[in-house]
matplotlib code that plots the C-alpha trace (Angstrom):
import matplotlib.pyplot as plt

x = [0.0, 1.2, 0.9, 0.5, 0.1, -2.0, -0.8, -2.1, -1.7, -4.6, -8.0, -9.7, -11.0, -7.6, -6.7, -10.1, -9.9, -6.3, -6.9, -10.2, -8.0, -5.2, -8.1, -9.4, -6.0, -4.8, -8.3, -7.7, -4.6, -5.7, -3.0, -4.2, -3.4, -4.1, -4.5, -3.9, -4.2, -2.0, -1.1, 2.5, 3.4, 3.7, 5.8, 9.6, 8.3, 5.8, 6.8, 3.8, 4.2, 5.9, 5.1, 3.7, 1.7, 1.8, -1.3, 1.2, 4.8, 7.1, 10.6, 10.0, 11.3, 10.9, 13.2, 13.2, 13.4, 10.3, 9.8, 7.7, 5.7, 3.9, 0.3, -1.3, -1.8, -4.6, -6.2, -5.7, -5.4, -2.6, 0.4, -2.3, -1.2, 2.7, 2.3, 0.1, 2.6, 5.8, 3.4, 2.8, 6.2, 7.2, 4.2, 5.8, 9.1, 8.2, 5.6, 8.6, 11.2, 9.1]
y = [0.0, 3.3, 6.6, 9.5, 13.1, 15.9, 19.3, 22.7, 26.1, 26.2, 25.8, 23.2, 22.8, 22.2, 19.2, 17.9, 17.5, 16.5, 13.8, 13.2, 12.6, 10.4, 8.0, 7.3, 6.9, 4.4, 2.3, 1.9, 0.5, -1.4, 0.2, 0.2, 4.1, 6.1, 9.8, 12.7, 16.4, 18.2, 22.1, 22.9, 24.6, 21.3, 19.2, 19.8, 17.4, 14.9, 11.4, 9.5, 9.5, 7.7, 10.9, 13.6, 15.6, 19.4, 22.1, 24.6, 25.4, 25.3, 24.7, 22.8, 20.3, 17.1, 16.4, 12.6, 12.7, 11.6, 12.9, 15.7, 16.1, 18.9, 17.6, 21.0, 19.2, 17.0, 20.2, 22.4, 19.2, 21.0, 18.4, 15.7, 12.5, 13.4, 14.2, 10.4, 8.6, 10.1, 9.8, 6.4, 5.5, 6.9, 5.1, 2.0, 2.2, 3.0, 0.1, -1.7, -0.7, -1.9]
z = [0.0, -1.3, 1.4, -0.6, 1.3, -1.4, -0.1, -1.1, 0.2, 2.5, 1.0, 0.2, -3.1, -5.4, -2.5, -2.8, -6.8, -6.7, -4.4, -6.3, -9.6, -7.7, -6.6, -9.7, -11.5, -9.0, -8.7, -12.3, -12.0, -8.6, -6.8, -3.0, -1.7, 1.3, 1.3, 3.5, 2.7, 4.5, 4.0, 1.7, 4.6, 6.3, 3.8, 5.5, 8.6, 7.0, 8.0, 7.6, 3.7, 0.7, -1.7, -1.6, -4.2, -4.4, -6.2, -6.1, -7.0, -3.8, -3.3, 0.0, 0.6, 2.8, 6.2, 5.4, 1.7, 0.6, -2.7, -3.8, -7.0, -8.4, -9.1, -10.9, -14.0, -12.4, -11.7, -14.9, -17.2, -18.9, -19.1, -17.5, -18.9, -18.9, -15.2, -14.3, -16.6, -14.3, -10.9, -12.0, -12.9, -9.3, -7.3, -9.1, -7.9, -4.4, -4.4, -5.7, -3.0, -0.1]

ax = plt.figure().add_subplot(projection="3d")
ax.plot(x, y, z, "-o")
ax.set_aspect("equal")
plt.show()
C-alpha cells in the first residue's frame, strides 16, 4: 500500500480534486493508496508518507526525503497525462522498494 500526502496552500477545493484525480487513476490500476491532505506549509516534517503531491509550486522540501511532485496538472489538465505517466512510474518504484 502506497501513502500519498495531497498538499495545497490552504483551502480546500484544489486538494479535494487532486486527491479526487489520484483515486481514480490508482483504482484503475488497482494500486491500493491512502490519502492525507496536508497544507505545503507542512511538507519539510511529513513522515507518515511515501510521496507527496503538491497544487502549487514550492521549493519545500521534505526532512526525510520523501519525494515531492507537483500535481497541478490534475487540476488544470494542462500536461495531465505526462504528469500520471511520471506519478505512475514513481508510485511504481516506491511500491517496488518496499
Amino acid at each position: 500500500m502506497i501513502r500519498l500526502v495531497v498538499a495545497c496552500g490552504g483551502g480546500i477545493f484544489t486538494t479535494t480534486v487532486v486527491t479526487d484525480r489520484i483515486k481514480e487513476i490508482l483504482r484503475k490500476e488497482r494500486i491500493q493508496h491512502t490519502i492525507t491532505p496536508h497544507k505545503i506549509t507542512e511538507i519539510a516534517a511529513i513522515n507518515d508518507a511515501d510521496l507527496i503531491v503538491v497544487t502549487g509550486k514550492t521549493s519545500a522540501t521534505n526532512k526525510l526525503g520523501i519525494p515531492v511532485m507537483l500535481g497541478m496538472a490534475l487540476f488544470t489538465g494542462v500536461g495531465e497525462s505526462e504528469f500520471i505517466e511520471e506519478f505512475l512510474r514513481k508510485v511504481r518504484e516506491i511500491e517496488g522498494s518496499k
